[in-house]
NUZA-855329 format. One record per atom (N, C-alpha, C): residue number from 1; residue in three letters; x, y, z. Coordinates in steps of 0.02 Angstrom, whole numbers, plus 50000, padded with zeros to 5 digits. Example, Ala and Ser with C-alpha at 12.3 -4.5 7.8 and 13.67 -1.06 7.14 Angstrom:
2
{node 1 "ALA" {50660 49716 50390}}
{node 1 "ALA" {50615 49775 50390}}
{node 1 "ALA" {50660 49835 50390}}
{node 2 "SER" {50642 49888 50354}}
{node 2 "SER" {50684 49947 50357}}
{node 2 "SER" {50645 50002 50394}}
//
This chain:
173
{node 1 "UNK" {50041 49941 50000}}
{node 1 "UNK" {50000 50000 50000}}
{node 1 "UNK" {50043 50062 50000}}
{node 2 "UNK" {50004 50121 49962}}
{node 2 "UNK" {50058 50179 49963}}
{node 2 "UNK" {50040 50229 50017}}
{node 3 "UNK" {50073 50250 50050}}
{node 3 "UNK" {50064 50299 50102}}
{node 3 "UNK" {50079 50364 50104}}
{node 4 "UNK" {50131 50379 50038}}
{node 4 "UNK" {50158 50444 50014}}
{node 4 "UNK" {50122 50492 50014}}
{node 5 "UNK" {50051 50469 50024}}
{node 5 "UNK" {50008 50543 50017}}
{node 5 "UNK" {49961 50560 50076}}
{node 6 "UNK" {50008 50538 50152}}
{node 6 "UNK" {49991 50554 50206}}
{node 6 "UNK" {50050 50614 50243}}
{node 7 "UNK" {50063 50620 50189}}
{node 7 "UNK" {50123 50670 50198}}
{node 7 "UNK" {50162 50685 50264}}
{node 8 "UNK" {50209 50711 50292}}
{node 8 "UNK" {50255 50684 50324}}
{node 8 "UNK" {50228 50659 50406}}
{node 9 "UNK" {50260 50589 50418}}
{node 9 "UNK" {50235 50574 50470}}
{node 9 "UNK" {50244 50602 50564}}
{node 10 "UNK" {50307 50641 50556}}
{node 10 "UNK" {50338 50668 50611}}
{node 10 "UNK" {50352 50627 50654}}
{node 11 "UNK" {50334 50595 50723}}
{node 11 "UNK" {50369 50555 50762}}
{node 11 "UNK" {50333 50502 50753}}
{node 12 "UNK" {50277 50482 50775}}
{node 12 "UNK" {50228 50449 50780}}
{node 12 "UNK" {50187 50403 50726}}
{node 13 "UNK" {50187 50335 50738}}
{node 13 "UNK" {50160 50314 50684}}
{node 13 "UNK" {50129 50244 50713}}
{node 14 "UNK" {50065 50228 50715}}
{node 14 "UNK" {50038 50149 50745}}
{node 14 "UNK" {50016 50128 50680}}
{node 15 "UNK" {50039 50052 50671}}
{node 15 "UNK" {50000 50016 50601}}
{node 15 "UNK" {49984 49946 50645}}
{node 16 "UNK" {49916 49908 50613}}
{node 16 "UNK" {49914 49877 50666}}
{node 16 "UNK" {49847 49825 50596}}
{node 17 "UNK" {49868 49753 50605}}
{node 17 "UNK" {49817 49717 50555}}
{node 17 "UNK" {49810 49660 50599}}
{node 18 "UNK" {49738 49619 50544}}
{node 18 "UNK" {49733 49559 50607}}
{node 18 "UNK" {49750 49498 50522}}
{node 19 "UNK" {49787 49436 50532}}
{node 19 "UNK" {49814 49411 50494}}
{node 19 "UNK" {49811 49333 50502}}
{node 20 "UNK" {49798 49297 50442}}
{node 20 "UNK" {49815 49209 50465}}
{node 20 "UNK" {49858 49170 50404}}
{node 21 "UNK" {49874 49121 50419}}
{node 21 "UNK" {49914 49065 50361}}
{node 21 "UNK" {49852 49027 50370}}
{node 22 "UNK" {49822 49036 50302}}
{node 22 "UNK" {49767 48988 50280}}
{node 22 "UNK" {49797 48924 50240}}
{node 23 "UNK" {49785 48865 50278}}
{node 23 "UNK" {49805 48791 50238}}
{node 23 "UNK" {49732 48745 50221}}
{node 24 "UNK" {49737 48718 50189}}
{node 24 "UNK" {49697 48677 50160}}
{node 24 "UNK" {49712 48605 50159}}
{node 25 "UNK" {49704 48576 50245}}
{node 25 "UNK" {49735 48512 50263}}
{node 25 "UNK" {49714 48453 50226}}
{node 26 "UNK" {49664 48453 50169}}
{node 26 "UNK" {49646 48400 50133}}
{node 26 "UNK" {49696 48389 50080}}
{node 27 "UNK" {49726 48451 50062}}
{node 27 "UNK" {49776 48440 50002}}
{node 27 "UNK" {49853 48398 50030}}
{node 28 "UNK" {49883 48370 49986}}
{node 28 "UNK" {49955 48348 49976}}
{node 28 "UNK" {49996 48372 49984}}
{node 29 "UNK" {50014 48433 49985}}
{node 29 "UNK" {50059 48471 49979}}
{node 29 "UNK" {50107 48488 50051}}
{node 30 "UNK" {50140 48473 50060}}
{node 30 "UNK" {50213 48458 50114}}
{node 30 "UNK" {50243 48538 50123}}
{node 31 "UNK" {50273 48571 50074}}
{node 31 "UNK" {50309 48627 50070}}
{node 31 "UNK" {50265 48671 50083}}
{node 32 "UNK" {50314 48734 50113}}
{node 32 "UNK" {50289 48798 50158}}
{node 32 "UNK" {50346 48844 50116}}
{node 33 "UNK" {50304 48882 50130}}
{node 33 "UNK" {50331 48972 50108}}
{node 33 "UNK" {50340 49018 50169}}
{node 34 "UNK" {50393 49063 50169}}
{node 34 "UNK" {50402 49118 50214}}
{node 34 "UNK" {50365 49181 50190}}
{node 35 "UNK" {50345 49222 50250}}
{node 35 "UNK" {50310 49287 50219}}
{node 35 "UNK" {50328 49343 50246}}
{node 36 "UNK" {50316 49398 50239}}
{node 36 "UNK" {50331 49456 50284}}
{node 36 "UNK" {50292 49527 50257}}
{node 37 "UNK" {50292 49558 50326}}
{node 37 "UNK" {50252 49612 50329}}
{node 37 "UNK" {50290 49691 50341}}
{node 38 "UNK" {50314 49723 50305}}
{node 38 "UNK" {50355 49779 50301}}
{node 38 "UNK" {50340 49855 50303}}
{node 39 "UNK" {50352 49922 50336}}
{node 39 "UNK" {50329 49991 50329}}
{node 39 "UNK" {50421 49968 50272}}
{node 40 "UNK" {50401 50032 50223}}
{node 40 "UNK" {50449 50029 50165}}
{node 40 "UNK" {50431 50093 50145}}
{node 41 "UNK" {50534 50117 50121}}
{node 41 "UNK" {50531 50186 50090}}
{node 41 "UNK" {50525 50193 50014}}
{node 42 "UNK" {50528 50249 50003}}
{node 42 "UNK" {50508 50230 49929}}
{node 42 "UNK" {50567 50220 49894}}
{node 43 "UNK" {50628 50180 49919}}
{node 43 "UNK" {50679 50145 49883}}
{node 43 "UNK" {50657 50091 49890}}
{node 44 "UNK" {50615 50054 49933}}
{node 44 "UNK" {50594 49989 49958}}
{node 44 "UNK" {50620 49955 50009}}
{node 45 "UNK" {50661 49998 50034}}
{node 45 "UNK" {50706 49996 50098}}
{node 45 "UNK" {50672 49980 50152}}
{node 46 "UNK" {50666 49915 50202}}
{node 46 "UNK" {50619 49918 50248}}
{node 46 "UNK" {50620 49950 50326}}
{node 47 "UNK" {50581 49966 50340}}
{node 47 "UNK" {50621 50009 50413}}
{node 47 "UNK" {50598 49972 50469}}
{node 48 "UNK" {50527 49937 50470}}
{node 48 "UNK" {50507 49877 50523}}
{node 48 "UNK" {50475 49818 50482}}
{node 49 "UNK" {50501 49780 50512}}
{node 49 "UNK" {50474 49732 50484}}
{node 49 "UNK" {50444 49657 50515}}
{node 50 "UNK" {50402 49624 50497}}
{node 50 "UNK" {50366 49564 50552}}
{node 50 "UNK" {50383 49490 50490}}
{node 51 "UNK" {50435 49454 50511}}
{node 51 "UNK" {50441 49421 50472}}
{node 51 "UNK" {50390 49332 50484}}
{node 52 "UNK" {50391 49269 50447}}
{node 52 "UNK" {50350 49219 50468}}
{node 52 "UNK" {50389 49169 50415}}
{node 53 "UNK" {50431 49120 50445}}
{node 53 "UNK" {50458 49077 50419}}
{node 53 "UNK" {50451 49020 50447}}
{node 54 "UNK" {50455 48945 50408}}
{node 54 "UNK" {50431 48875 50448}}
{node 54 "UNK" {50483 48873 50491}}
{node 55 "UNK" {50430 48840 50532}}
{node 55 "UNK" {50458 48789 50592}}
{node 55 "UNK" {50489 48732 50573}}
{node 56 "UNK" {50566 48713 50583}}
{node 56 "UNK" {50589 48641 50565}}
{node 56 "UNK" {50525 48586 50604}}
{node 57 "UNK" {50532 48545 50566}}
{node 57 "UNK" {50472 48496 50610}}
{node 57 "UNK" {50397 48508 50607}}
{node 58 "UNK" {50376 48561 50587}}
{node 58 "UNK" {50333 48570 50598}}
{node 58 "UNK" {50293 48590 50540}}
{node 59 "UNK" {50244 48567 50519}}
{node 59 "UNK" {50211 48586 50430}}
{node 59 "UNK" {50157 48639 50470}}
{node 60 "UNK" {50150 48640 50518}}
{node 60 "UNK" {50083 48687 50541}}
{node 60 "UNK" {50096 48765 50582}}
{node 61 "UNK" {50181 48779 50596}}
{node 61 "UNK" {50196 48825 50629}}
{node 61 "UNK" {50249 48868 50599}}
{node 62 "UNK" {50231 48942 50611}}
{node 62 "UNK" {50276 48994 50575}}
{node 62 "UNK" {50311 49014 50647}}
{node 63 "UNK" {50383 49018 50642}}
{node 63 "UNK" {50415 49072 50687}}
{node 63 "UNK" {50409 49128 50645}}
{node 64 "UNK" {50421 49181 50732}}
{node 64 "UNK" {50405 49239 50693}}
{node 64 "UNK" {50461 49294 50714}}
{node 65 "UNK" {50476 49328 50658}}
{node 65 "UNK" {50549 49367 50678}}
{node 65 "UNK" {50536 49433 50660}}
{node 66 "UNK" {50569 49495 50707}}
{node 66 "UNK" {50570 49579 50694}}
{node 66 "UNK" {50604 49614 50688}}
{node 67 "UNK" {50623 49667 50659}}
{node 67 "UNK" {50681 49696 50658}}
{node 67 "UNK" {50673 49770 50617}}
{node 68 "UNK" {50705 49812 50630}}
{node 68 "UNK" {50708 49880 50596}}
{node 68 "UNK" {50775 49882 50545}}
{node 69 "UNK" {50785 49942 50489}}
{node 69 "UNK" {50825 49941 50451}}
{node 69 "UNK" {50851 49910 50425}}
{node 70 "UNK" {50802 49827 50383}}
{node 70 "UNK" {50819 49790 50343}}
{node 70 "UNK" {50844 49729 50380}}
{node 71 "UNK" {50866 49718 50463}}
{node 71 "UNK" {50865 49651 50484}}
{node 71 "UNK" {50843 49653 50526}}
{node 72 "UNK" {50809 49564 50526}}
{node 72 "UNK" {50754 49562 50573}}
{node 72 "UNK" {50804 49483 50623}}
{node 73 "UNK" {50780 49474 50685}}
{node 73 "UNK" {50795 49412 50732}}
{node 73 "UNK" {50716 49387 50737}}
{node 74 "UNK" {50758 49311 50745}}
{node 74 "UNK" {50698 49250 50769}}
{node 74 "UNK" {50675 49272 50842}}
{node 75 "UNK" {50636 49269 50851}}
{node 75 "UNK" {50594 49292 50919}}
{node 75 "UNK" {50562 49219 50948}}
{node 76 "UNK" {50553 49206 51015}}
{node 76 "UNK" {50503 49142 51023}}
{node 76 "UNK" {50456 49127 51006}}
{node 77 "UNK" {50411 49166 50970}}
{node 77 "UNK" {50328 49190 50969}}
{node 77 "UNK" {50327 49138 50910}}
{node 78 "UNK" {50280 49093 50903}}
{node 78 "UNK" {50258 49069 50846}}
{node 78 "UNK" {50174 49066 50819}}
{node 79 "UNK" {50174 49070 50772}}
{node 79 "UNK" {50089 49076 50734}}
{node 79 "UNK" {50076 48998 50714}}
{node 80 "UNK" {50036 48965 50712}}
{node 80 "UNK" {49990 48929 50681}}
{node 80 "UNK" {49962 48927 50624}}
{node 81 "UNK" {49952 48886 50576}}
{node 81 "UNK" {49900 48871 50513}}
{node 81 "UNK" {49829 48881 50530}}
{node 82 "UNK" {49786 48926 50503}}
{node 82 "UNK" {49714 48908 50523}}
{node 82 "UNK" {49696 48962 50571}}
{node 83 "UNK" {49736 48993 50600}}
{node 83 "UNK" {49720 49018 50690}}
{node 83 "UNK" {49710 49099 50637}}
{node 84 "UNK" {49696 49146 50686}}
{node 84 "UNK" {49695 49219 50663}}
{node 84 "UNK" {49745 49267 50722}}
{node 85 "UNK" {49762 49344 50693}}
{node 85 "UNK" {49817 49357 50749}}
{node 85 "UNK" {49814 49408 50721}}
{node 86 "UNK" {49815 49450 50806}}
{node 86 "UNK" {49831 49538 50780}}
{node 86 "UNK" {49915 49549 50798}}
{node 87 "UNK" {49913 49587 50743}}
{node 87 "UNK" {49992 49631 50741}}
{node 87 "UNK" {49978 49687 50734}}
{node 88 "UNK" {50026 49721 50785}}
{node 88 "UNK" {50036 49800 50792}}
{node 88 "UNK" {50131 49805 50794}}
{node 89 "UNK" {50151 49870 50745}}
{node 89 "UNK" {50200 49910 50740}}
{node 89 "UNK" {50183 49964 50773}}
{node 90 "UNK" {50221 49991 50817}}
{node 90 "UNK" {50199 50032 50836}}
{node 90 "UNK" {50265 50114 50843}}
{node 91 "UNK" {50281 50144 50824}}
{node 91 "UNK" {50355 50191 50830}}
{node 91 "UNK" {50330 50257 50843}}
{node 92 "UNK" {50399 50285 50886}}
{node 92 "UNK" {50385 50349 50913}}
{node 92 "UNK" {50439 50368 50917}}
{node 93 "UNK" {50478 50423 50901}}
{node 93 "UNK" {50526 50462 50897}}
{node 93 "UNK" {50595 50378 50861}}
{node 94 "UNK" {50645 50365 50924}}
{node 94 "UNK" {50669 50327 50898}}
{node 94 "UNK" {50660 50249 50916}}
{node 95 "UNK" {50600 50240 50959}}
{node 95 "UNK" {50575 50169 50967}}
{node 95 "UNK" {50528 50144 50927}}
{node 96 "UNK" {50543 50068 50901}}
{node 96 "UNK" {50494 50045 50866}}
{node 96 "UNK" {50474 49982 50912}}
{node 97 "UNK" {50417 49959 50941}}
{node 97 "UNK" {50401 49919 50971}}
{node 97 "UNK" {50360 49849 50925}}
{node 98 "UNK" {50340 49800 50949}}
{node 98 "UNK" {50304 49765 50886}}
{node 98 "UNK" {50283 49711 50944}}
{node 99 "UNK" {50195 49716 50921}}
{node 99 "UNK" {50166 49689 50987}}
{node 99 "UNK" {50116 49608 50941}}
{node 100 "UNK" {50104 49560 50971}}
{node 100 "UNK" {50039 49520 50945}}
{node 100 "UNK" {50013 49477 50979}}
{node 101 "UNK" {49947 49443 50953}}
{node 101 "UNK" {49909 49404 51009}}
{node 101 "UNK" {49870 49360 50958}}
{node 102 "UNK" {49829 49321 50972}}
{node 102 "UNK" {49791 49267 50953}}
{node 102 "UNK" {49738 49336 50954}}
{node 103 "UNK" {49681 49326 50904}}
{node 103 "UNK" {49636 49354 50891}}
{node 103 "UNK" {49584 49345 50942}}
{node 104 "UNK" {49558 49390 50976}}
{node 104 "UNK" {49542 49413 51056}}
{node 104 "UNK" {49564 49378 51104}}
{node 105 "UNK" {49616 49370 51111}}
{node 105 "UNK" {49665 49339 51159}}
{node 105 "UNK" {49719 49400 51188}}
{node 106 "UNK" {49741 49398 51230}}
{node 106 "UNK" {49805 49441 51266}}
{node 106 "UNK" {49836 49456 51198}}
{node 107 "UNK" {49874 49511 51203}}
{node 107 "UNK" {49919 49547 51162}}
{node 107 "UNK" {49992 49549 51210}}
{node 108 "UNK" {50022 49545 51188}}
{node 108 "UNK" {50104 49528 51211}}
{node 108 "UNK" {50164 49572 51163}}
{node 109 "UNK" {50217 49611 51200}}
{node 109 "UNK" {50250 49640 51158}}
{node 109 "UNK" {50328 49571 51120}}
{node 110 "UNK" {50328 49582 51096}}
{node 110 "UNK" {50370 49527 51056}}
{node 110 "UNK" {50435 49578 51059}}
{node 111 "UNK" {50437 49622 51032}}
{node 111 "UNK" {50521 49641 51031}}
{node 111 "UNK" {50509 49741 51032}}
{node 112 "UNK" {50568 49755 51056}}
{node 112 "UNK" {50541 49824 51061}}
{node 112 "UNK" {50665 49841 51028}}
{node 113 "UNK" {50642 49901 50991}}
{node 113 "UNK" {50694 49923 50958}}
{node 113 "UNK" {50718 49993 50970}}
{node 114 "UNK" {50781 50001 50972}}
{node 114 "UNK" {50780 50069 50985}}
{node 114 "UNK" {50845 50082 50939}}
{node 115 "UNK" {50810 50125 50878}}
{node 115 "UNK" {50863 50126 50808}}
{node 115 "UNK" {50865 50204 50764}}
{node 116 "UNK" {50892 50210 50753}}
{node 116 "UNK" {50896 50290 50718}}
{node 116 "UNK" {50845 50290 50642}}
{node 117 "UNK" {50788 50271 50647}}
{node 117 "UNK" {50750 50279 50600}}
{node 117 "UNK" {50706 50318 50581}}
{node 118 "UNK" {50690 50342 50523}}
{node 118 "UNK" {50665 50406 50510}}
{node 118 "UNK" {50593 50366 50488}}
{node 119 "UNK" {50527 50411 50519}}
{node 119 "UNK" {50473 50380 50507}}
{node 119 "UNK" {50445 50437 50442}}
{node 120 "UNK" {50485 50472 50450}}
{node 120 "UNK" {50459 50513 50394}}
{node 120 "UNK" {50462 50468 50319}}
{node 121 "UNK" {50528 50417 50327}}
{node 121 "UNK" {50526 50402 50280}}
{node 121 "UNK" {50515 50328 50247}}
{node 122 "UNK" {50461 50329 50275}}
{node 122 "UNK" {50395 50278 50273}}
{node 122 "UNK" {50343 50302 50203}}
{node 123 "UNK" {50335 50262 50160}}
{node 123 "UNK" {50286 50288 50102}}
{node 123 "UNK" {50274 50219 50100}}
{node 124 "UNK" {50256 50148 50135}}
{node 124 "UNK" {50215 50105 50117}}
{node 124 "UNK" {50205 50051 50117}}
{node 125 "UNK" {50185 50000 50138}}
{node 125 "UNK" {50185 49935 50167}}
{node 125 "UNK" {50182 49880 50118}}
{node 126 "UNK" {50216 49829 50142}}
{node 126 "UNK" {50244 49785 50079}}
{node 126 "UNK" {50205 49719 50116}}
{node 127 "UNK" {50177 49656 50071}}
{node 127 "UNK" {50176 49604 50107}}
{node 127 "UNK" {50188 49549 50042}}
{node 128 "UNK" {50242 49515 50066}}
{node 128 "UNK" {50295 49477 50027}}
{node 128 "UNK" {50269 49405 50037}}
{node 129 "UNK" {50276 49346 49990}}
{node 129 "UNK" {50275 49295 49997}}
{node 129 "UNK" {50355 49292 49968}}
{node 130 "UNK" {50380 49221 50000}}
{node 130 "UNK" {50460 49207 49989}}
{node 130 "UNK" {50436 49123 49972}}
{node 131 "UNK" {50439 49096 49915}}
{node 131 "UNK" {50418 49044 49897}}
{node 131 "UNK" {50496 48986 49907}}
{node 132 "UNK" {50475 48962 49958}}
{node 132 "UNK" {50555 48915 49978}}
{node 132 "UNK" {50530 48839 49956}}
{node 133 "UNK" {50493 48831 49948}}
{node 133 "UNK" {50461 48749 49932}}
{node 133 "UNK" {50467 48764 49847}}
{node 134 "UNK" {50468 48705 49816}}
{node 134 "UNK" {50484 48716 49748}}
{node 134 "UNK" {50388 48694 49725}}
{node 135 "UNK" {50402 48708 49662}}
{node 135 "UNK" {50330 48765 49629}}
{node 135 "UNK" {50289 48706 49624}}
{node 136 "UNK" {50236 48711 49652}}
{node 136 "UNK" {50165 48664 49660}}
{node 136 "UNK" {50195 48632 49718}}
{node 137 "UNK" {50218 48641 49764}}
{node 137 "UNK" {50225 48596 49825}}
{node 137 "UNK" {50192 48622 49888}}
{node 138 "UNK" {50181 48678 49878}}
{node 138 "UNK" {50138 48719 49945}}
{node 138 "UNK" {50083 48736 49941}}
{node 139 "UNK" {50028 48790 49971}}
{node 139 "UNK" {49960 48778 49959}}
{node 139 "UNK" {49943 48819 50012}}
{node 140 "UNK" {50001 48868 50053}}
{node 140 "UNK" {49989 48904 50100}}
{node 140 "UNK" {49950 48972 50058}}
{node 141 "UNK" {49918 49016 50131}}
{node 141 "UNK" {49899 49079 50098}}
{node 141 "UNK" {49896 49121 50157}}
{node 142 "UNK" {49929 49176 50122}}
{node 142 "UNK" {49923 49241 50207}}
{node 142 "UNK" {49870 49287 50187}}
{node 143 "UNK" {49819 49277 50232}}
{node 143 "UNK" {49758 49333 50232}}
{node 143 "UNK" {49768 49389 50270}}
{node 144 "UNK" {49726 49432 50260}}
{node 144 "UNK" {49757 49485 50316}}
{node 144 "UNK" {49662 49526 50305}}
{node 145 "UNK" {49656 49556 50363}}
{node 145 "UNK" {49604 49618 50376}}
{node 145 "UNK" {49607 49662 50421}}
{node 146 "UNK" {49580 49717 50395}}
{node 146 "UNK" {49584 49771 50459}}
{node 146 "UNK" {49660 49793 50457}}
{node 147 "UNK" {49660 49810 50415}}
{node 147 "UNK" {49740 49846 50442}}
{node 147 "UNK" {49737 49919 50425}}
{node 148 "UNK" {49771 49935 50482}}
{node 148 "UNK" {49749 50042 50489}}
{node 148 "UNK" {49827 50039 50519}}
{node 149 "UNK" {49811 50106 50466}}
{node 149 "UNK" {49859 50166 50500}}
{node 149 "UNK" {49854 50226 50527}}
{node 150 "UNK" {49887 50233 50600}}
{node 150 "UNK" {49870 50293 50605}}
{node 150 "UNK" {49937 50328 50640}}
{node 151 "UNK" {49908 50413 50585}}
{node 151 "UNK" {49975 50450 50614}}
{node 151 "UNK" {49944 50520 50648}}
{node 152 "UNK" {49957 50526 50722}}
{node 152 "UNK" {49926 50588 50737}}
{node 152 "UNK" {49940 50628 50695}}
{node 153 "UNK" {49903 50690 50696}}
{node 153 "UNK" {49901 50753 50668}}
{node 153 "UNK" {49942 50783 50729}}
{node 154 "UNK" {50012 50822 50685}}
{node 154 "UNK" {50040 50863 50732}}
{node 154 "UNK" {49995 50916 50784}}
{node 155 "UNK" {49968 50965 50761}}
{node 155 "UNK" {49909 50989 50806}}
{node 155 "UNK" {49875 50970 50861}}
{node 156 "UNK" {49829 50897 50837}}
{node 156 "UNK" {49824 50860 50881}}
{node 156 "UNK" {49863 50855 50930}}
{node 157 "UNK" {49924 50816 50925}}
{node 157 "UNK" {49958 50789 50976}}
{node 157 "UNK" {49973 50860 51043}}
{node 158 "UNK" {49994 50924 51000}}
{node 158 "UNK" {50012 50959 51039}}
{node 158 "UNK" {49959 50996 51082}}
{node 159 "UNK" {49914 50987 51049}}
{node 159 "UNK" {49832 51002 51080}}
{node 159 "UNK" {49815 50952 51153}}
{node 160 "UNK" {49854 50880 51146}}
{node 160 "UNK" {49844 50853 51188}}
{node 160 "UNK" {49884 50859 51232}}
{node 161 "UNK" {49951 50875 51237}}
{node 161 "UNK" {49998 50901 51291}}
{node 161 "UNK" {49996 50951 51317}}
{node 162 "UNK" {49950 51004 51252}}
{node 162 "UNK" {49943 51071 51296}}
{node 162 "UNK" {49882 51049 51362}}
{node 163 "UNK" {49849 51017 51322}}
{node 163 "UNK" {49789 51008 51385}}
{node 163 "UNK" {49802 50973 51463}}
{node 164 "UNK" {49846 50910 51467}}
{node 164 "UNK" {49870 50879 51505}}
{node 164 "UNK" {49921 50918 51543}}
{node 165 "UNK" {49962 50969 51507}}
{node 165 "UNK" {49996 51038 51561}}
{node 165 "UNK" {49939 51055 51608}}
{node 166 "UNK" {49877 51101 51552}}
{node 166 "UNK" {49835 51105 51599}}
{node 166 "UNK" {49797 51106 51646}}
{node 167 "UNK" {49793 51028 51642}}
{node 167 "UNK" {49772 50983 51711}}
{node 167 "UNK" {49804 50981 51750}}
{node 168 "UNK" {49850 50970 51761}}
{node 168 "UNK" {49929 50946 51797}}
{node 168 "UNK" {49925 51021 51835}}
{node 169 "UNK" {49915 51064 51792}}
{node 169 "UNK" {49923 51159 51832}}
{node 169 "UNK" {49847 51169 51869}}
{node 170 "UNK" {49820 51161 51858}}
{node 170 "UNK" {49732 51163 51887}}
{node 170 "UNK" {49740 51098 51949}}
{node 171 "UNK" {49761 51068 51953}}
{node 171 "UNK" {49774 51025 52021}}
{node 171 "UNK" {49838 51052 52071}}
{node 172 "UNK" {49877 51077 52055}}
{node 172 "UNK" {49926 51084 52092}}
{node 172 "UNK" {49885 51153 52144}}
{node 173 "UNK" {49848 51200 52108}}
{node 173 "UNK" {49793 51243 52147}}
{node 173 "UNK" {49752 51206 52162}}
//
């Protein structure tokens, strides 16, 4: 998706979708594919990213790995075939955090980053299939819904700090 025409993001930026690996356990098919979910500049450069690659042993489980500025680490967290799951990116000045959960289940932060990345230069979200099983051997599929972005409005935000001074000064009288 292109985002270039939310024009500049300033510190702040939450993206947040709910997502599954759809299999079709009646079929034959053995081999699995890796996928991933990326904010990307408009070189294609990724700046966070939620990666989902197989589990040795396992035909039914994705590990899941995060990382800012093009590398990401294996994390413990693993997804399921079939199941549904919210993911949130979430960045603010120079933290990028990256949170998920079983679809209305607890939400859990998975990895939190602290990297010199410019959110300004974010124009757009990528979602990759990486086909590692050779061709007709897999039968996976990544769905995804609900995915928002949101970037305060500078105004806003400062509208909300001015107000919370406020308060903070109206109690101290």
């Amino acid at each position: 998706g292109d985002l270039s025409s939310l024009g500049p993001i300033y510190n702040m930026l939450n993206v947040s979708f709910n997502m599954a690996v759809l299999d079709d356990s009646a079929d034959s098919f053995e081999g699995r594919d890796a996928f991933n979910v990326a904010l990307t500049t408009a070189s294609g450069s990724q700046v966070a990213t939620i990666g989902f690659s197989p589990t040795a042993g396992n035909n039914e489980v994705w590990d899941v790995s995060v990382g800012v500025n093009g590398s990401t680490s294996t994390t413990p967290q693993t997804i399921s075939a079939n199941s549904g799951y919210n993911f949130y990116i979430s960045s603010r000045d120079n933290t990028t955090d990256f949170k998920f959960g079983p679809d209305g289940g607890n939400i859990v932060t998975i990895d939190s980053f602290v990297a010199a990345t410019s959110l300004n230069s974010i124009t757009g979200i990528t979602f990759e299939h990486d086909p590692l099983s050779e061709v007709g051997t897999s039968a996976h599929t990544l769905a995804f819904d609900n995915l928002t972005v949101q970037i305060p409005e500078p105004s806003s935000s400062l509208l909300m700090v001015l107000s919370a001074g406020l308060i903070a000064i109206r109690r101290r009288r």
